[in-house]
C-alpha positions in Angstrom: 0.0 0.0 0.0 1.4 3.4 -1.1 2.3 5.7 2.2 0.7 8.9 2.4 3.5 11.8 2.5 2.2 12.9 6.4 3.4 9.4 7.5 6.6 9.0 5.7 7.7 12.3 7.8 6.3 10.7 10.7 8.8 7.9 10.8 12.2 7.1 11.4 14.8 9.2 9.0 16.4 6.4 6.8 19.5 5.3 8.0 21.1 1.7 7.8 22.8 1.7 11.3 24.3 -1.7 10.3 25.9 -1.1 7.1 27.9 2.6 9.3 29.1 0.1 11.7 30.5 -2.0 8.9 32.0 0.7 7.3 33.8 2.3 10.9 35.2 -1.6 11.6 36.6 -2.0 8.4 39.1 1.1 8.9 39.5 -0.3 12.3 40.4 -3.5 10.8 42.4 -2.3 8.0 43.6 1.2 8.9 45.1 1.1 5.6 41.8 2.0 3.9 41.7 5.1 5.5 43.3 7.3 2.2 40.8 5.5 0.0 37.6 6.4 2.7 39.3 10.3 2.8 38.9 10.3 -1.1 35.6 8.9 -1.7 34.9 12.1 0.9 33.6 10.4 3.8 32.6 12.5 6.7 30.9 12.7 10.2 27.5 14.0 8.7 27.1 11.3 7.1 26.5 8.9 9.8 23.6 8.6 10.9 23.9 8.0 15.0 26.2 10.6 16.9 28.1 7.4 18.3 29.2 6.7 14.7 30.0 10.4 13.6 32.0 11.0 17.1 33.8 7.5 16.6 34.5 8.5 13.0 36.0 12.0 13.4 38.1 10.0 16.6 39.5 7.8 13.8 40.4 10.7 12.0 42.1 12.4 14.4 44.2 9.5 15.1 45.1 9.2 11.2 46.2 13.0 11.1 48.3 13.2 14.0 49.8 9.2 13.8 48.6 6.0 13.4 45.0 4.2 13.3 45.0 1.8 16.2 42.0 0.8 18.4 43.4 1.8 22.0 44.2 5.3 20.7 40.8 5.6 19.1 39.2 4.8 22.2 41.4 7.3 23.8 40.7 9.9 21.6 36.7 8.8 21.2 36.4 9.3 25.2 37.5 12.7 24.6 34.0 13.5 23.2 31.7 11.4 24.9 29.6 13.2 27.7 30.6 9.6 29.5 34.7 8.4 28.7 33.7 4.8 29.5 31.1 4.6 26.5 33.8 5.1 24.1 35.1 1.2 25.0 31.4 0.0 24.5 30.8 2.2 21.0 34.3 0.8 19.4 33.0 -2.9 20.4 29.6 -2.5 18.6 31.0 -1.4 15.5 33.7 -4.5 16.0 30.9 -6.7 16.1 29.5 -6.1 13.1 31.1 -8.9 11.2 32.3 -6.6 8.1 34.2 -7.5 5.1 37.3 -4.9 4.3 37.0 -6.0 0.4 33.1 -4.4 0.8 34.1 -0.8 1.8 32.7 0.5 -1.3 30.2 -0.9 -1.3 29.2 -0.2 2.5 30.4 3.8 1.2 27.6 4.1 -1.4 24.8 3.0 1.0 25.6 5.0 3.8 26.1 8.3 1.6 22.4 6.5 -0.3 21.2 7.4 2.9 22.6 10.5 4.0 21.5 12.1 1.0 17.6 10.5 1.7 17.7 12.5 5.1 18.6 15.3 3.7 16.1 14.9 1.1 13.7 14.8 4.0 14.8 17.6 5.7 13.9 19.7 2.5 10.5 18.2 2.7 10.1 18.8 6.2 11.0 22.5 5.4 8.1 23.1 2.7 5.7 21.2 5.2 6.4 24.0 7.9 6.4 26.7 4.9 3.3 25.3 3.6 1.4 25.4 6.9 2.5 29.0 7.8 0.7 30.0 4.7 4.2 31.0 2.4 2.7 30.8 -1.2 3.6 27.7 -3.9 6.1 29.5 -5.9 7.7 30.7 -1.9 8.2 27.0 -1.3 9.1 25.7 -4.7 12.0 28.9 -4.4 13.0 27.2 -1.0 13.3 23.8 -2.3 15.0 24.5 -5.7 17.5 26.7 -3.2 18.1 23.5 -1.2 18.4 21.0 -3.4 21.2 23.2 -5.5 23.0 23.5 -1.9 23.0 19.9 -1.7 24.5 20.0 -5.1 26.9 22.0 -4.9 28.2 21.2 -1.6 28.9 17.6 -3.6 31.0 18.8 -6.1 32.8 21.1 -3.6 33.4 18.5 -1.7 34.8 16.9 -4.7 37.3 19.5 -5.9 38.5 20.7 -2.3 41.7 21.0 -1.6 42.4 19.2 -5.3 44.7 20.0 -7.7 46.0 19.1 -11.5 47.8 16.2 -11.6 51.4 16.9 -13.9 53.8 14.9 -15.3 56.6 16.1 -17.2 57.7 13.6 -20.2 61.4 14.1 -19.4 60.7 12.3 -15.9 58.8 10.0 -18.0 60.8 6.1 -19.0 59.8 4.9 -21.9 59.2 1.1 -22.0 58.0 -1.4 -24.5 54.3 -3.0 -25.0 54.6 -6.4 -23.3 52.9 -8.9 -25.0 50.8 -12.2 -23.7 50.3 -13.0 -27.5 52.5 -10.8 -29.9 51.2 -7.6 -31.8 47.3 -9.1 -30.7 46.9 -9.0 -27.0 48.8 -6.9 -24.6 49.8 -7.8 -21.0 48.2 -4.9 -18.4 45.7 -3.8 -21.1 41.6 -4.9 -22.0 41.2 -6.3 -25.2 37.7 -7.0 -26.9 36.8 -10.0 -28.7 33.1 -9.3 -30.3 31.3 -11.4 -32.8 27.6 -13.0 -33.2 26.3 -15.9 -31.0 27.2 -19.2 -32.1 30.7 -18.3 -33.6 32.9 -20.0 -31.2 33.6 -16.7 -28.8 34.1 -19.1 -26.0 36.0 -22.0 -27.3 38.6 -19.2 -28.4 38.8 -17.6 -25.1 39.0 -20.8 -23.3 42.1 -21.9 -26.6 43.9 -18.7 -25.7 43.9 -19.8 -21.6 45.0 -23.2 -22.0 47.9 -21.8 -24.1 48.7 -19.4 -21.2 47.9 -22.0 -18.4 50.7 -24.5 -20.0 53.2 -22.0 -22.0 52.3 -23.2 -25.6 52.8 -21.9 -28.6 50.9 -19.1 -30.7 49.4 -20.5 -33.6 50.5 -18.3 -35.4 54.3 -17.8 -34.8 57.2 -19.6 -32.6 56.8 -17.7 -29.6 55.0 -19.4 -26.5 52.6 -18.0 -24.4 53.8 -16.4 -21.0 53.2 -19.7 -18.5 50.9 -18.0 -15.8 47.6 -18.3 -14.2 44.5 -17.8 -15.8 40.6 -16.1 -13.6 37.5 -16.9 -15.8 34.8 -14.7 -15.4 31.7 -16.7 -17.7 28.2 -16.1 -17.0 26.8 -18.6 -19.6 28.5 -21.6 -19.5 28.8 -24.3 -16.6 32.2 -25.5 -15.2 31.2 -29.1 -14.9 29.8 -29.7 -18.7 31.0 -27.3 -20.4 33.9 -25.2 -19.4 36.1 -28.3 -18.0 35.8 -30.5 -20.6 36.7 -27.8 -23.1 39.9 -26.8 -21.1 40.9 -30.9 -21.2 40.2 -31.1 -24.7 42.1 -28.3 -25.6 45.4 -29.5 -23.3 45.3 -27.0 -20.7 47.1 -27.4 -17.4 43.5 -26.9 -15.2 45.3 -26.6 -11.8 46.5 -23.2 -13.3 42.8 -21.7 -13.5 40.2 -20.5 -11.4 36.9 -19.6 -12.3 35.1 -16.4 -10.2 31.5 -18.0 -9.7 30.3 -14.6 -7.4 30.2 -13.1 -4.4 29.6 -14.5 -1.0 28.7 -11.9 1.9 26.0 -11.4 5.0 23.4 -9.6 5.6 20.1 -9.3 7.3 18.9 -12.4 5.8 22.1 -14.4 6.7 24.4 -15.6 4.3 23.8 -15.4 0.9 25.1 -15.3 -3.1 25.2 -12.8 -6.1 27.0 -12.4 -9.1 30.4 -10.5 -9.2 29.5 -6.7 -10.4 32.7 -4.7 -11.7 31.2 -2.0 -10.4 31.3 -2.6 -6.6 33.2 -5.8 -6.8 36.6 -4.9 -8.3 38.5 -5.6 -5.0 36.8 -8.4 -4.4 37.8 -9.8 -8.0 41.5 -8.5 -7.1 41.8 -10.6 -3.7 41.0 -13.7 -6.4 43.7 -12.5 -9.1 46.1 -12.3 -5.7 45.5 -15.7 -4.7 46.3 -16.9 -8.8 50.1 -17.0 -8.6 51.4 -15.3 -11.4 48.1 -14.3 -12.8 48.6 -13.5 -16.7 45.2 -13.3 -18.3 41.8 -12.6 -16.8 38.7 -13.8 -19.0 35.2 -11.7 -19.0 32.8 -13.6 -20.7 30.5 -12.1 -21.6 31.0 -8.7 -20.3 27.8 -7.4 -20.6 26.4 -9.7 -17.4 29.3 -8.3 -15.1 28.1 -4.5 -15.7 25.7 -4.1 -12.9 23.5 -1.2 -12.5 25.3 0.2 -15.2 23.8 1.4 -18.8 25.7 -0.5 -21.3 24.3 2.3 -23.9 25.8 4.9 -22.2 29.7 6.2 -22.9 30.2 7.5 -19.0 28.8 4.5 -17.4 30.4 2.1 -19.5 33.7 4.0 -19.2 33.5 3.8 -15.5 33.5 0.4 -15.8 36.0 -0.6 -17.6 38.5 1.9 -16.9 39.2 0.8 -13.3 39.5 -2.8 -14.9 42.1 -1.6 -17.1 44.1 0.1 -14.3 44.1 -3.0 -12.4 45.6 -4.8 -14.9 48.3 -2.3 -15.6 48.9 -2.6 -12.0 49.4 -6.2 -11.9 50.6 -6.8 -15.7 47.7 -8.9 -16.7 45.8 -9.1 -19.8 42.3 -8.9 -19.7 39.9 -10.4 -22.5 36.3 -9.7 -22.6 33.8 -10.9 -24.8 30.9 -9.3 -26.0 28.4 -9.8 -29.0 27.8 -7.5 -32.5 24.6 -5.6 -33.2 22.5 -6.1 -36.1 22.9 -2.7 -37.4 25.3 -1.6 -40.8 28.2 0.3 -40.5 31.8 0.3 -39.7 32.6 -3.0 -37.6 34.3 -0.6 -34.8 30.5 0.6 -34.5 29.4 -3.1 -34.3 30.3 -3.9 -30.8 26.8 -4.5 -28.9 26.1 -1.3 -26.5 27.9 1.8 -26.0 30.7 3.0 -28.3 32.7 3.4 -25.2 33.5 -0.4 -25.0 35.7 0.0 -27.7 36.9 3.0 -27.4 38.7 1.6 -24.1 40.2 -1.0 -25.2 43.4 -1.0 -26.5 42.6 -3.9 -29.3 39.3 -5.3 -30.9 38.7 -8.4 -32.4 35.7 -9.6 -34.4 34.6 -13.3 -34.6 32.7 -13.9 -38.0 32.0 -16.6 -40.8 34.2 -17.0 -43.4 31.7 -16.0 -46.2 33.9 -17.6 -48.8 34.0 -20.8 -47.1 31.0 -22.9 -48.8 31.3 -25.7 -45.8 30.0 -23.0 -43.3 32.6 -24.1 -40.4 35.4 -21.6 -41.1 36.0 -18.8 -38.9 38.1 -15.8 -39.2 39.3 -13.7 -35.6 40.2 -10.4 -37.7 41.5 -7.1 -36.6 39.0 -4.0 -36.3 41.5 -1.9 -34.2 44.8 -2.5 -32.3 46.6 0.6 -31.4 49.3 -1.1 -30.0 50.2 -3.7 -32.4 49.7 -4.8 -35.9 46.6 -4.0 -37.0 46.9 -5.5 -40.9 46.3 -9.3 -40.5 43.7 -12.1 -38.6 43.8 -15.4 -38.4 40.9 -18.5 -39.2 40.7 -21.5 -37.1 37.4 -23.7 -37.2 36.1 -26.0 -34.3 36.9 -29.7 -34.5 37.0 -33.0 -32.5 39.7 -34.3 -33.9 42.3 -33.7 -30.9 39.6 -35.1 -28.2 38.0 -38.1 -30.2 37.7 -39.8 -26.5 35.6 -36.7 -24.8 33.9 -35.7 -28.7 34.7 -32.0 -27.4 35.3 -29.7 -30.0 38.6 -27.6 -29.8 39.9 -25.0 -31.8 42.2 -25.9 -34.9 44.0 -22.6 -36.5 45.3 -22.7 -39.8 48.7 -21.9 -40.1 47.9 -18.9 -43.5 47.6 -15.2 -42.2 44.1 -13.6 -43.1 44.4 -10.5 -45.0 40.5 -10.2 -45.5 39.3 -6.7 -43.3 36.8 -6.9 -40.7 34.2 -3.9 -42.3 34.4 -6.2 -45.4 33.9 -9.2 -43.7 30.8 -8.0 -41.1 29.0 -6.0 -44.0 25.7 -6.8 -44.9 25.4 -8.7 -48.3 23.6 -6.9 -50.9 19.9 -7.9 -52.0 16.7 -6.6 -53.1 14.4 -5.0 -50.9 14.5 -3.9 -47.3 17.9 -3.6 -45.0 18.2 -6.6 -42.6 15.9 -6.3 -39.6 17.1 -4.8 -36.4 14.0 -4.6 -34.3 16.6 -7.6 -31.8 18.8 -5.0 -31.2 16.0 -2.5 -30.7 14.1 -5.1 -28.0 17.3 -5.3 -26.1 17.7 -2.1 -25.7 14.9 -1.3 -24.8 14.7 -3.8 -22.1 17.7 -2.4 -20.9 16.7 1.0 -20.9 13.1 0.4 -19.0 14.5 -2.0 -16.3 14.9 0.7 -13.9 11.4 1.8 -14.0 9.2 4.7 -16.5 11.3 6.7 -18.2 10.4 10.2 -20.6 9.7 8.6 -24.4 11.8 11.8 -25.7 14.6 10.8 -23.9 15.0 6.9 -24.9 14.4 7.5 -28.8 17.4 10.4 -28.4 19.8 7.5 -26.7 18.0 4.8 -28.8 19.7 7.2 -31.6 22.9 8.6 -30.3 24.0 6.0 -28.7 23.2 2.8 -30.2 22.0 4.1 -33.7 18.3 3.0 -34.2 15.7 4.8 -35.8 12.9 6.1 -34.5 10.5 3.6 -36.9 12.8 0.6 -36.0 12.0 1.8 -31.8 8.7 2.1 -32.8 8.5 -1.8 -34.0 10.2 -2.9 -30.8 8.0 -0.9 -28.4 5.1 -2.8 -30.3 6.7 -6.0 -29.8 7.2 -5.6 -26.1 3.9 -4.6 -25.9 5.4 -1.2 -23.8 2.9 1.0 -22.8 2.8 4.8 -23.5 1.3 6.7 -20.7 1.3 10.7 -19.0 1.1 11.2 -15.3 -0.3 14.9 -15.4 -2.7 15.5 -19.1 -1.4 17.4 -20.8 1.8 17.0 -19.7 4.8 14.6 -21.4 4.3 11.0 -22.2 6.6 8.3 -20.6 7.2 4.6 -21.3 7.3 2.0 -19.3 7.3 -1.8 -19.4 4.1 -4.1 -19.5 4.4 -5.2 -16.0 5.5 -2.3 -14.3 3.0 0.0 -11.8 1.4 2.6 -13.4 1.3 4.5 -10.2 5.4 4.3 -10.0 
């Protein structure tokens, strides 16, 4: 039942009491995560309970004058009690709290989720008060726009203070060579894209490529042998038992030199429970797993899109903030990252094929496509072709094609290369054959993106067909035909007023 306005101000202010505890023991814990917490800009206000904002500017104190340790917290935190002998009590609360140092992040974004919901409130509360003392509409809607730009700006101060330009000057700078997991196609510390349509063999040459680096073999394609390492498997679609094992055996890898990230295990109110890694809040969660990999060397995505989270795959800043941590971690550690992800229906240049957001790659340093040989008549030949590689050569691909030939006892296809360079181009290769009539249909690629862009809840129908357009490239008529499809319903809150979409199933009331 929806609450009435008079009784959301009549309860508790939102606050998750918890998840500040968590966030205070884990800088208890690991005092080393203090510089990170000081970055993200984490202050006293926003903690919800005075316990937690005098225990948190305690800890602070303690960091600026020396050294993070619990008896000079408590020290400090009986300071500014109104009784010293609750500080020992407050510090063992928080203790208690059973918190995970890899989930600071995470336990960041809810607490400031929260603060900025009281504050929120506290603009409501404001107009409530205007409203009864008789201040007119356009009085309280002043006040509020007032406030909320406050809000704003004291964000991006907090931001920007005390910051400065970062500047390096290129005679300091060493200049070093590109390492190289596999020469002139995938670097070592950078994120390299391997796109192509479902069905293709994506997988099979992912899981090739880590066998290789699991047991040092050679390229295909040359003499040299693959960096010996260890190899993290992100995959979403495929299951270890079935599928992924008996694909590394077939294709000779050394198994005890790969691990495979299956999610995330933490607590909450509902005890212990599962999800699925998210790059967006899980990336030192993922690196604690590359850590325990001796000698990591590659790290497989597969397929990237179902490790984005919350994030708009169809949208260059979101994507970007994604992926580029990613990337930094693996020039950190001097692994190579390979993601996979799928093309779009659509014409055009194959850089402008990868499914989603432009953005995907534009941050990577080297994109591969998967695709059919269209001058092989037997349908089984693959090419893994070049769209762009700023790092390396960027003139020739490769074709390889799945057999059973090397795993007649398992009948589990591998992939067999041939030995002859591939000159053919990838915008040759991925364009749309000629024929009479209508261009090929690309109301799939609509539906998905539309799904995508509706999850969250209604949105203004002006504002999807502009990203439907800029940002993945479909038309307004080819929208249209998906929106029909998914049966999406067209509606306006206020009439007249702007009309929104919305999926089938949602609320209309939302």
């Amino acid at each position: 039942m929806t609450r009435r306005p008079r009784e959301i101000l009549d309860s508790s202010p939102p606050s998750d009491t918890k998840t500040e505890a968590c966030l205070l023991a884990c800088v208890l814990v690991e005092p080393k995560l203090m510089p990170e917490l000081l970055d993200a800009h984490v202050r006293a206000d926003l903690f919800s309970l005075p316990d937690h904002q005098r225990l948190w500017l305690a800890i602070r104190n303690c960091y600026t004058t020396g050294a993070i340790d619990v008896p000079l917290v408590r020290h400090e935190l009986a300071k500014h009690c109104s009784d010293p002998t609750d500080a020992g009590p407050i510090i063992a609360c928080v203790l208690q709290s059973e918190a995970l140092a890899a989930n600071w992040l995470h336990y960041v974004a809810i607490t400031r989720e929260h603060a900025g919901k009281r504050r929120t409130r506290l603009i409501a509360e404001d107009m409530l008060v205007a409203s009864a003392n008789g201040e007119s509409a356009a009085g309280i809607a002043a006040r509020a726009q007032e406030a909320l730009e406050e809000i704003k700006c004291g964000s991006k101060a907090e931001e920007t203070a005390g910051a400065s330009a970062i500047v390096v000057n290129m005679g300091d700078v060493v200049a070093k060579p590109v390492h190289w997991l596999w020469h002139g196609r995938i670097a070592l510390g950078k994120l390299t894209l391997v796109s192509g349509d479902p069905g293709l063999g994506k997988s099979f040459l992912s899981l090739d490529i880590a066998s290789r680096v699991s047991n040092g073999a050679k390229w295909p394609d040359c003499g040299d042998h693959a960096p010996k390492g260890g190899v993290v498997i992100l995959s979403a679609e495929d299951d270890l038992e079935d599928t992924i094992r008996p694909r590394l055996d077939a294709a000779g890898a050394d198994v005890s030199k790969i691990v495979a990230v299956q999610g995330v295990q933490f607590r909450d109110d509902l005890g212990d429970r599962e999800r699925s890694i998210d790059l967006q809040r899980d990336l030192p969660i993922l690196e604690q797993a590359i850590e325990r990999m001796p000698n990591c060397k590659l790290v497989v995505v597969d397929p990237v899109s179902a490790y984005m989270g919350g994030a708009d795959s169809h949208k260059d800043a979101e994507v970007r903030g994604v992926l580029a941590p990613l990337a930094t971690m693996a020039a950190k550690r001097g692994f190579a990252v390979l993601a996979i992800t799928h093309l779009r229906k659509s014409e055009g240049r194959a850089v402008h094929r990868t499914m989603g957001s432009l953005a995907f790659a534009a941050a990577a340093r080297a994109v591969w496509a998967v695709a059919s040989d269209p001058e092989d008549s037997s349908g089984s030949r693959r090419l893994f072709l070049p769209v762009k590689n700023n790092i390396g050569n960027d003139r020739t691909g490769l074709a390889y094609r799945l057999c059973t030939r090397f795993a007649e006892s398992s009948g589990q296809p591998c992939v067999e290369w041939f030995a002859d360079a591939v000159s053919q181009s990838a915008d040759d290769v991925l364009a749309p054959q000629r024929r009479r009539g209508p261009a090929p249909e690309e109301r799939d690629e609509a539906i998905e993106f539309l799904r995508e862009a509706l999850a969250a809840g209604p949105r203004l129908a002006d504002e999807v067909t502009e990203e439907a357009k800029q940002s993945a490239d479909i038309s307004a008529r080819t929208l249209s035909r998906a929106k029909k499809s998914l049966g999406v319903v067209s509606f306006r809150p206020t009439a007249p007023g702007k009309w929104f979409w919305k999926m089938p199933e949602t609320d209309a009331n939302e």
